[in-house]
CHARMM internal coordinates of N, CA and C (Angstrom, degrees):
IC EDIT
DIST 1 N 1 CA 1.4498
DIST 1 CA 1 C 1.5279
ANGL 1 N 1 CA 1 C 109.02
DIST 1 C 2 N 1.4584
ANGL 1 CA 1 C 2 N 117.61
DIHE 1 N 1 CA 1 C 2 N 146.15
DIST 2 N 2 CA 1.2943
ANGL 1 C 2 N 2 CA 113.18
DIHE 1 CA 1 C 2 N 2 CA -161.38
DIST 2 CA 2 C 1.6931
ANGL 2 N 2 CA 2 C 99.69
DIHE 1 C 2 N 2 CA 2 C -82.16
DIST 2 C 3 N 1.6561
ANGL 2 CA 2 C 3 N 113.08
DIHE 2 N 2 CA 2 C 3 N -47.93
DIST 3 N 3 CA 1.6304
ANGL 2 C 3 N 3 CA 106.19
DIHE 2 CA 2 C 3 N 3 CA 171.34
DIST 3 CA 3 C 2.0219
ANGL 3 N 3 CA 3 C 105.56
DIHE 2 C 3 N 3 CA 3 C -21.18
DIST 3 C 4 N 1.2093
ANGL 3 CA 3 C 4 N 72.89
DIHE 3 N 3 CA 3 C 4 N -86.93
DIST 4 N 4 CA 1.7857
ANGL 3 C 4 N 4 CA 88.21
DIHE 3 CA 3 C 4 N 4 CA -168.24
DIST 4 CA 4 C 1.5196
ANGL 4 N 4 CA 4 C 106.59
DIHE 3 C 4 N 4 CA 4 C -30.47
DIST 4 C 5 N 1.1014
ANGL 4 CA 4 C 5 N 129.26
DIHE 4 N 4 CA 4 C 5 N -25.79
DIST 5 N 5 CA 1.6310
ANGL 4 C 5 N 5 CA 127.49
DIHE 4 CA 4 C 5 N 5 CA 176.87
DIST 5 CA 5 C 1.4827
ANGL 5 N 5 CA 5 C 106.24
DIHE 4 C 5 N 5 CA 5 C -74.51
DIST 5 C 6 N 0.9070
ANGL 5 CA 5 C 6 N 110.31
DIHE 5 N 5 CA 5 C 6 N -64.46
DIST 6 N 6 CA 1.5497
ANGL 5 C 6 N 6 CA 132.15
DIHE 5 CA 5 C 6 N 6 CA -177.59
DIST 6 CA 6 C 1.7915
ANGL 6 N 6 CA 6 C 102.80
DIHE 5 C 6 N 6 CA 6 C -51.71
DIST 6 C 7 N 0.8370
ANGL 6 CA 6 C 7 N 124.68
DIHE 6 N 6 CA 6 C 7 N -32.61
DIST 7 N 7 CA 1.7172
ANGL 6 C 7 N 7 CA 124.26
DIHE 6 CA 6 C 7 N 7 CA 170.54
DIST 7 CA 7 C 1.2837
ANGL 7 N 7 CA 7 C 110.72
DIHE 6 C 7 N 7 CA 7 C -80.49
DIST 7 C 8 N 1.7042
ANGL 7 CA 7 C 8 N 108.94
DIHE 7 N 7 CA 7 C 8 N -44.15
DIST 8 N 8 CA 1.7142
ANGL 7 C 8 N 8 CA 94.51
DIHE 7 CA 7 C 8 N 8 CA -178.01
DIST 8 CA 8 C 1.1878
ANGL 8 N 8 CA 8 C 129.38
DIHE 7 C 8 N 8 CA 8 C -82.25
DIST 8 C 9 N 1.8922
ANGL 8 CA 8 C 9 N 114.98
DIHE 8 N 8 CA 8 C 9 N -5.19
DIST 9 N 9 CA 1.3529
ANGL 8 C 9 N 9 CA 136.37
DIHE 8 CA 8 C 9 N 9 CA 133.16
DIST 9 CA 9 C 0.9410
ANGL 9 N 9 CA 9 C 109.50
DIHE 8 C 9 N 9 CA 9 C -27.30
DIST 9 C 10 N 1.2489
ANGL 9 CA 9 C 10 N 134.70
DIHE 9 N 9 CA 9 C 10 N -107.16
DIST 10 N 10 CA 1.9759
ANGL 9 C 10 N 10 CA 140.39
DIHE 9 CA 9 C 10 N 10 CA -165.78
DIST 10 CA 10 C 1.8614
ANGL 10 N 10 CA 10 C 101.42
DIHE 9 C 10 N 10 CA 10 C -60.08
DIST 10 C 11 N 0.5371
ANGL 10 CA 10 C 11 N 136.77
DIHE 10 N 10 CA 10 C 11 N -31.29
DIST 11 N 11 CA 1.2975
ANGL 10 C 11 N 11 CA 137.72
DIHE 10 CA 10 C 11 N 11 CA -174.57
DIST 11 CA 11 C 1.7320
ANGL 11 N 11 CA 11 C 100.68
DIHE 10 C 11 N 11 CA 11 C -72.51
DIST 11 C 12 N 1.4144
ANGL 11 CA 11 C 12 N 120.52
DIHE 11 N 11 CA 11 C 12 N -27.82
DIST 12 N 12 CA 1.3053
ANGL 11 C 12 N 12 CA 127.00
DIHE 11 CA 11 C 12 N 12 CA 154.82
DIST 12 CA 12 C 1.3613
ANGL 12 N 12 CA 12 C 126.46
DIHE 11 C 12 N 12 CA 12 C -86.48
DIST 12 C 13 N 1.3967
ANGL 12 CA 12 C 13 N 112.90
DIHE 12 N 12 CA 12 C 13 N -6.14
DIST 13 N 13 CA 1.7061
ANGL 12 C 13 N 13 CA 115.16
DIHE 12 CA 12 C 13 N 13 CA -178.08
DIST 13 CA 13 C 1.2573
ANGL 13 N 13 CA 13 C 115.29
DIHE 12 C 13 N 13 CA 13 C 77.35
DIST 13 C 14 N 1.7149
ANGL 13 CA 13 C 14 N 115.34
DIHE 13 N 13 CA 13 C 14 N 32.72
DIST 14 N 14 CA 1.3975
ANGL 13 C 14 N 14 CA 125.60
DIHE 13 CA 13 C 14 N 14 CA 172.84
DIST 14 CA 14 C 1.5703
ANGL 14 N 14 CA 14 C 105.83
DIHE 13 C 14 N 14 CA 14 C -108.82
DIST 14 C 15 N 1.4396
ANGL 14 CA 14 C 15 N 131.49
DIHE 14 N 14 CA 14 C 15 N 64.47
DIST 15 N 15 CA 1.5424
ANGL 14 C 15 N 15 CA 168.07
DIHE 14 CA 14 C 15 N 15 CA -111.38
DIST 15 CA 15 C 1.4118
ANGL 15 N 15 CA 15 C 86.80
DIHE 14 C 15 N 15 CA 15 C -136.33
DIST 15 C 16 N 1.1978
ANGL 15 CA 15 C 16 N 140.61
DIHE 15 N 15 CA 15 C 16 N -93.99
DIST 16 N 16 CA 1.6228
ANGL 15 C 16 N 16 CA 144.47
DIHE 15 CA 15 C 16 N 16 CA -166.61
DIST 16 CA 16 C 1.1068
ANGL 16 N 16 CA 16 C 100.95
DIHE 15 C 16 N 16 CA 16 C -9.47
DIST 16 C 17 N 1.5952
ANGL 16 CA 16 C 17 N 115.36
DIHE 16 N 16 CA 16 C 17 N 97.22
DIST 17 N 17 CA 1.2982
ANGL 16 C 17 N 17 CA 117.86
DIHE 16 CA 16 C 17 N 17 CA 132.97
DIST 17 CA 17 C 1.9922
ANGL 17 N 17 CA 17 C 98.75
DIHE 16 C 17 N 17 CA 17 C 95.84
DIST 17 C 18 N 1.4208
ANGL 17 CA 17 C 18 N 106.16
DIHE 17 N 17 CA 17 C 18 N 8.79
DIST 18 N 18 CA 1.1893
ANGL 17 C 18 N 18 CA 108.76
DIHE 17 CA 17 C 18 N 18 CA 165.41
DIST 18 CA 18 C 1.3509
ANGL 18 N 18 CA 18 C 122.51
DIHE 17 C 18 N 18 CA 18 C -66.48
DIST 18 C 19 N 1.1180
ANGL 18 CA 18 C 19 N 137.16
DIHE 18 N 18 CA 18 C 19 N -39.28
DIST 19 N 19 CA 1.2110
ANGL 18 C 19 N 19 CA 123.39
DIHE 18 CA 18 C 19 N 19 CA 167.11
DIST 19 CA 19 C 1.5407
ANGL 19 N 19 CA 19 C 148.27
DIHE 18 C 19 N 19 CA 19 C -55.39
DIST 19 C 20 N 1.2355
ANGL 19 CA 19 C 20 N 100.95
DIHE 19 N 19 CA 19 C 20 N -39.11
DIST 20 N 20 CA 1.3928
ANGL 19 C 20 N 20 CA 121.87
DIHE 19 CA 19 C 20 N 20 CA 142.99
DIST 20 CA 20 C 1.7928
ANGL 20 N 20 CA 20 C 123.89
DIHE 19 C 20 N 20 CA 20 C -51.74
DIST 20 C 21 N 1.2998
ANGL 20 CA 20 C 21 N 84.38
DIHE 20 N 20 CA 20 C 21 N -48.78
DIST 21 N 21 CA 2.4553
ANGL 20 C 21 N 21 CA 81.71
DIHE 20 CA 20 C 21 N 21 CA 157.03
DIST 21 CA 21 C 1.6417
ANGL 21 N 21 CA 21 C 126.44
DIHE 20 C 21 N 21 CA 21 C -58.74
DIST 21 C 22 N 1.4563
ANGL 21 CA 21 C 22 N 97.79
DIHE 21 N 21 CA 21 C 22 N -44.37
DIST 22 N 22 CA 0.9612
ANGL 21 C 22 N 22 CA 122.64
DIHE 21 CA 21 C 22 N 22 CA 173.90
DIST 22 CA 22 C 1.8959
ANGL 22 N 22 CA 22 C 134.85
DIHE 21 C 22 N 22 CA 22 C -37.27
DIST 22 C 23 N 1.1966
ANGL 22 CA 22 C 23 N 67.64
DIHE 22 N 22 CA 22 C 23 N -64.26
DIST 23 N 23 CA 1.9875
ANGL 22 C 23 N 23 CA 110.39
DIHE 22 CA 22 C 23 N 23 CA 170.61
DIST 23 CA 23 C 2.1335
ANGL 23 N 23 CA 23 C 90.47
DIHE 22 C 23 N 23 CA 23 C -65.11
DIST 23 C 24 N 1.1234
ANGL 23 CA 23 C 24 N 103.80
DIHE 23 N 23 CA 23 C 24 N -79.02
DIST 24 N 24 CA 1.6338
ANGL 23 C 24 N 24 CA 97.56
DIHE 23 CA 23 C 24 N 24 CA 179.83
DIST 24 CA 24 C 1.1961
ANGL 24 N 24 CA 24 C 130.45
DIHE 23 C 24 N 24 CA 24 C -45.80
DIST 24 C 25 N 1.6637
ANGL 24 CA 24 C 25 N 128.35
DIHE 24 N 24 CA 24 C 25 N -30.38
DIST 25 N 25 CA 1.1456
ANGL 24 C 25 N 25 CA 141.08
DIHE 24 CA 24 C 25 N 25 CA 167.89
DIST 25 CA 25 C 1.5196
ANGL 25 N 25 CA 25 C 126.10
DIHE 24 C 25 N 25 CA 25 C -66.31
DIST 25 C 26 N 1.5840
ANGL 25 CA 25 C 26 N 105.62
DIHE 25 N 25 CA 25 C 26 N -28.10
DIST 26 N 26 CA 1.3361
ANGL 25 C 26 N 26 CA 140.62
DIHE 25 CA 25 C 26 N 26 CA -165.01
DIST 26 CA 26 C 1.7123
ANGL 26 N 26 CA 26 C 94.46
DIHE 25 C 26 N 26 CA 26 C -86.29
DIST 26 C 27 N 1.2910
ANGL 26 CA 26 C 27 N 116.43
DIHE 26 N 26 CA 26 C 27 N -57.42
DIST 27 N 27 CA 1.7323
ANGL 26 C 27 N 27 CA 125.55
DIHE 26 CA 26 C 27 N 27 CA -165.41
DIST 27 CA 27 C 1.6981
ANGL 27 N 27 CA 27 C 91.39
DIHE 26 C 27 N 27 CA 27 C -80.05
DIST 27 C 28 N 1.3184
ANGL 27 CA 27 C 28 N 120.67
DIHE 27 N 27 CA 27 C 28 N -28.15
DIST 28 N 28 CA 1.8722
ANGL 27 C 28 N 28 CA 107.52
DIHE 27 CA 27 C 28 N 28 CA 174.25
DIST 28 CA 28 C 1.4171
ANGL 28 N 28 CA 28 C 129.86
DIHE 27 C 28 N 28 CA 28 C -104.17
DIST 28 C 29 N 1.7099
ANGL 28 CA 28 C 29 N 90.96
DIHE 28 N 28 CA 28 C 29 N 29.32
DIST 29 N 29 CA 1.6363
ANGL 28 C 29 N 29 CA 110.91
DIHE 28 CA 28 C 29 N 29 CA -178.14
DIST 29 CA 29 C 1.4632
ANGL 29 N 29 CA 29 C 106.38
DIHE 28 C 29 N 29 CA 29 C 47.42
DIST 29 C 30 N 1.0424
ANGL 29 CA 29 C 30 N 123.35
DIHE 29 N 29 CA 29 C 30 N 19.21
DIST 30 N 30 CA 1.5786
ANGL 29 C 30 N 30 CA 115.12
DIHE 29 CA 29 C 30 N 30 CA 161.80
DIST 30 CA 30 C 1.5194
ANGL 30 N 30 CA 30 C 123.29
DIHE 29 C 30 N 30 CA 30 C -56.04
DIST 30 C 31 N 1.4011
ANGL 30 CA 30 C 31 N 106.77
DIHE 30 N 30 CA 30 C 31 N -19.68
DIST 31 N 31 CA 1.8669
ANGL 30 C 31 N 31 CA 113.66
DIHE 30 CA 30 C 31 N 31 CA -176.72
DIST 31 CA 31 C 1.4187
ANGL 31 N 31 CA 31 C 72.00
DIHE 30 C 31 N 31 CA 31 C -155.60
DIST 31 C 32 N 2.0547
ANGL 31 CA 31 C 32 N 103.19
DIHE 31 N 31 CA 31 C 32 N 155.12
DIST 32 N 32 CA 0.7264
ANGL 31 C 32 N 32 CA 161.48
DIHE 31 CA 31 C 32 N 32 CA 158.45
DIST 32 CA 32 C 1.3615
ANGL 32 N 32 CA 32 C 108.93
DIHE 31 C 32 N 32 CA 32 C -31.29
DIST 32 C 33 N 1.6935
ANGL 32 CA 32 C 33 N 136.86
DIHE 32 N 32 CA 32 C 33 N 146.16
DIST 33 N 33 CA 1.2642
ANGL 32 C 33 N 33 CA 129.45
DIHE 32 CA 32 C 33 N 33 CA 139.82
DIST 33 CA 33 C 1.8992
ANGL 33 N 33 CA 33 C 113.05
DIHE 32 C 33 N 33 CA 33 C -54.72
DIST 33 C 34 N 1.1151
ANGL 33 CA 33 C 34 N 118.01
DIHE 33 N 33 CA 33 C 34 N -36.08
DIST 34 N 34 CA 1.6555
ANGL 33 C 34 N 34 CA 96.08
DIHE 33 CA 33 C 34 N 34 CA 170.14
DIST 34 CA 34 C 1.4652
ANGL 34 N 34 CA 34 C 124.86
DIHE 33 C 34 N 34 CA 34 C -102.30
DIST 34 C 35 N 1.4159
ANGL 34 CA 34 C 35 N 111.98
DIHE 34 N 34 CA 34 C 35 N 15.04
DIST 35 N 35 CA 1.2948
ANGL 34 C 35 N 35 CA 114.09
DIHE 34 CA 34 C 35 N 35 CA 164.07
DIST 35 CA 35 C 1.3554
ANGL 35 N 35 CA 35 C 103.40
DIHE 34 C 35 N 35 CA 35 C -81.98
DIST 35 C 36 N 1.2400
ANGL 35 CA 35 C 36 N 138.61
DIHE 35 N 35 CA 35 C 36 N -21.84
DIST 36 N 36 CA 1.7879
ANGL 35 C 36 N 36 CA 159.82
DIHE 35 CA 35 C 36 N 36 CA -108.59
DIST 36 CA 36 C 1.6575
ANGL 36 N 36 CA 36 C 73.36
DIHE 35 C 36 N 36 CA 36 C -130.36
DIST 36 C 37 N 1.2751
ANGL 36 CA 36 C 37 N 124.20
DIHE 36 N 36 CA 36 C 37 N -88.38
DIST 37 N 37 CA 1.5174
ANGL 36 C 37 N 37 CA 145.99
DIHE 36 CA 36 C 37 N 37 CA -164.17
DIST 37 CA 37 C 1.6688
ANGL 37 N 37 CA 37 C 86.38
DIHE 36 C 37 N 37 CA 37 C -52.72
DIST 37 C 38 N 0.9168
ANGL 37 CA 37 C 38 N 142.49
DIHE 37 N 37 CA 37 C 38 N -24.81
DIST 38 N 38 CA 2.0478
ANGL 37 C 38 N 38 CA 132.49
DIHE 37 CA 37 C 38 N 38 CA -153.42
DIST 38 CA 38 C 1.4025
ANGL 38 N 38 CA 38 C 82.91
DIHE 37 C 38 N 38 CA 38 C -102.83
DIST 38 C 39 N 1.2781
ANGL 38 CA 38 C 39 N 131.76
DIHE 38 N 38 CA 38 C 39 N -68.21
DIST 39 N 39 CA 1.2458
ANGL 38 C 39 N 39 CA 140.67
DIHE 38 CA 38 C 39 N 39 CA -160.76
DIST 39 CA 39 C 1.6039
ANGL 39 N 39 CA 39 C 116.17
DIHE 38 C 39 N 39 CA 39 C -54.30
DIST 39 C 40 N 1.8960
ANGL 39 CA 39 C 40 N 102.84
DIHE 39 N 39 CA 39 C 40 N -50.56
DIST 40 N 40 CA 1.6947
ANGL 39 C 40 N 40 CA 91.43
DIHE 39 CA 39 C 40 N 40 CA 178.89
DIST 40 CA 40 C 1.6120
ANGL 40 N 40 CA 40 C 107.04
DIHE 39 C 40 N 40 CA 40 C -91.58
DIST 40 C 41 N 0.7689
ANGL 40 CA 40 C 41 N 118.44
DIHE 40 N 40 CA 40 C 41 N 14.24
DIST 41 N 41 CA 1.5889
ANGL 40 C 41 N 41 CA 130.89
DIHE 40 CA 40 C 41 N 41 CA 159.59
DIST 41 CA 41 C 1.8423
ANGL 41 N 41 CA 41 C 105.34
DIHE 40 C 41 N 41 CA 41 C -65.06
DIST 41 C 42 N 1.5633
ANGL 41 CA 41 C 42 N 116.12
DIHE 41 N 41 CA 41 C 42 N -61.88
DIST 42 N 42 CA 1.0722
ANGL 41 C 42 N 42 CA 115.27
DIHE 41 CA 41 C 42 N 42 CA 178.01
DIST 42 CA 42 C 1.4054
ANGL 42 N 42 CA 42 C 115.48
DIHE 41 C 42 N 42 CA 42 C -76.34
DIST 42 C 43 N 1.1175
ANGL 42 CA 42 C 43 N 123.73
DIHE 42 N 42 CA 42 C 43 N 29.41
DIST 43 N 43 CA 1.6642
ANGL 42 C 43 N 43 CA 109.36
DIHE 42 CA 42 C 43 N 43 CA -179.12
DIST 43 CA 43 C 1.5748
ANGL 43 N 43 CA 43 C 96.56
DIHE 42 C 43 N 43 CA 43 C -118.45
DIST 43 C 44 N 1.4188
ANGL 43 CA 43 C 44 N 131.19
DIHE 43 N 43 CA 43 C 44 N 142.28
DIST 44 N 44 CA 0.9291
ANGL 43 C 44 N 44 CA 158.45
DIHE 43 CA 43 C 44 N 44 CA -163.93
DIST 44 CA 44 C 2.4871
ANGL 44 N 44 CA 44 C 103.02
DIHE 43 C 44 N 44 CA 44 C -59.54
DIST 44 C 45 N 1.7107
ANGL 44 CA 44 C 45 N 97.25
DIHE 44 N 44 CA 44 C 45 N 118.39
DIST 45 N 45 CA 1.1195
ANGL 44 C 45 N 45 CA 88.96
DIHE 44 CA 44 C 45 N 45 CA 175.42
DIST 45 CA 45 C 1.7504
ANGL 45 N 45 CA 45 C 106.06
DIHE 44 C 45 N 45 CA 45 C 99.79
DIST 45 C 46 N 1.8422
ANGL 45 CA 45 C 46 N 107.43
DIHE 45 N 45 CA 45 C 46 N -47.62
DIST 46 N 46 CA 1.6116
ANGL 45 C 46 N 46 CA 84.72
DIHE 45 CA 45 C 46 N 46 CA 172.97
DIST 46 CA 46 C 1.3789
ANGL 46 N 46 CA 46 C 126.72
DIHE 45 C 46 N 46 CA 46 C -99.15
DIST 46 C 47 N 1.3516
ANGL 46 CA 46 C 47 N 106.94
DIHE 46 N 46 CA 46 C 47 N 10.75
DIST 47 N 47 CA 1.3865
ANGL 46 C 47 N 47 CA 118.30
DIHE 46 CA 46 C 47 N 47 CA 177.43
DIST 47 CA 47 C 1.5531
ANGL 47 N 47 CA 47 C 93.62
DIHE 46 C 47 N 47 CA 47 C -75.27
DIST 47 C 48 N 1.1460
ANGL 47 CA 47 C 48 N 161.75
DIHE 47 N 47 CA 47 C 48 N -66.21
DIST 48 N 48 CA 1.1579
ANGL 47 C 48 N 48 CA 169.42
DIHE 47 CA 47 C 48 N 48 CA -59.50
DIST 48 CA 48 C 1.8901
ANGL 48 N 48 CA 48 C 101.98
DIHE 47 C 48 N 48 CA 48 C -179.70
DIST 48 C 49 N 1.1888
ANGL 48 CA 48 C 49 N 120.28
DIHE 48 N 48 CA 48 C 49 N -22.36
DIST 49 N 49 CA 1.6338
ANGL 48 C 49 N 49 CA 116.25
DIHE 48 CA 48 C 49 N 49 CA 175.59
DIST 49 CA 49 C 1.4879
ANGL 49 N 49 CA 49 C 99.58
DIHE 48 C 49 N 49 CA 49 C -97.24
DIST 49 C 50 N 1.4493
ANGL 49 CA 49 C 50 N 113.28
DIHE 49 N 49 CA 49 C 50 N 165.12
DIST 50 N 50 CA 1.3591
ANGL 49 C 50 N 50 CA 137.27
DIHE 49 CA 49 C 50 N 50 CA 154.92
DIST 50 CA 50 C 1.1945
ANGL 50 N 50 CA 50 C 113.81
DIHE 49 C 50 N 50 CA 50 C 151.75
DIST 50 C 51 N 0.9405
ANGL 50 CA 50 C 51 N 147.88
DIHE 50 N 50 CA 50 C 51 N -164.78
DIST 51 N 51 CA 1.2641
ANGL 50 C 51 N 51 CA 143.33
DIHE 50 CA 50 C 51 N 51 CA -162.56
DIST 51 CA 51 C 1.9562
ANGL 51 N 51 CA 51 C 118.30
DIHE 50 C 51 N 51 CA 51 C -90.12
DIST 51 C 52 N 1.3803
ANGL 51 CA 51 C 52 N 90.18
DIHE 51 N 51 CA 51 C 52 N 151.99
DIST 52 N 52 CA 1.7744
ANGL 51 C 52 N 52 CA 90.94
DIHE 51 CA 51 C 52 N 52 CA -165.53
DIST 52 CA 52 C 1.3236
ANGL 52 N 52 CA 52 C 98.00
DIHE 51 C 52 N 52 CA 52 C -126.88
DIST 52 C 53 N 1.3658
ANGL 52 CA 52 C 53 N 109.32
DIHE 52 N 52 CA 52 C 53 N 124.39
DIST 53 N 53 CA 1.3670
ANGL 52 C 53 N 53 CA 116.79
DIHE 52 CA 52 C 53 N 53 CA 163.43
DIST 53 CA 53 C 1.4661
ANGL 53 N 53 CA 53 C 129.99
DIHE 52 C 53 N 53 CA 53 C -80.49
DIST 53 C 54 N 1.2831
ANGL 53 CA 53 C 54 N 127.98
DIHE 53 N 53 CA 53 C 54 N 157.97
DIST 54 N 54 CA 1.4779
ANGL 53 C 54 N 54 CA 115.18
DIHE 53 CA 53 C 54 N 54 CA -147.14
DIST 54 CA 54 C 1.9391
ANGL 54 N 54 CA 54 C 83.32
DIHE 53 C 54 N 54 CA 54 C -134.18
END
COOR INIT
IC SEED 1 N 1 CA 1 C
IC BUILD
């Protein structure tokens, strides 16, 4: 299954340019909208951004 590839990818720190796969895999229904949301969750930087209230 491609999910399960794609996690044990970043989950190994094989990150380059995943997001951009991500995004393509995502627009050809190849994965899920919450496989989509699980995955760039685990990639380095967007777990930790979004908006900050002041």
């Amino acid at each position: 299954m491609l999910y399960r590839t794609l996690k044990r990818m970043i989950e190994r720190g094989q990150t380059e340019g995943m997001e951009a796969k991500l995004d393509i895999f995502m627009a050809s229904n190849k994965i899920t909208a919450e496989e989509y949301t699980e995955l760039m969750g685990m990639l380095p930087n967007k777990a930790t951004t979004g908006t900050t209230e002041a």
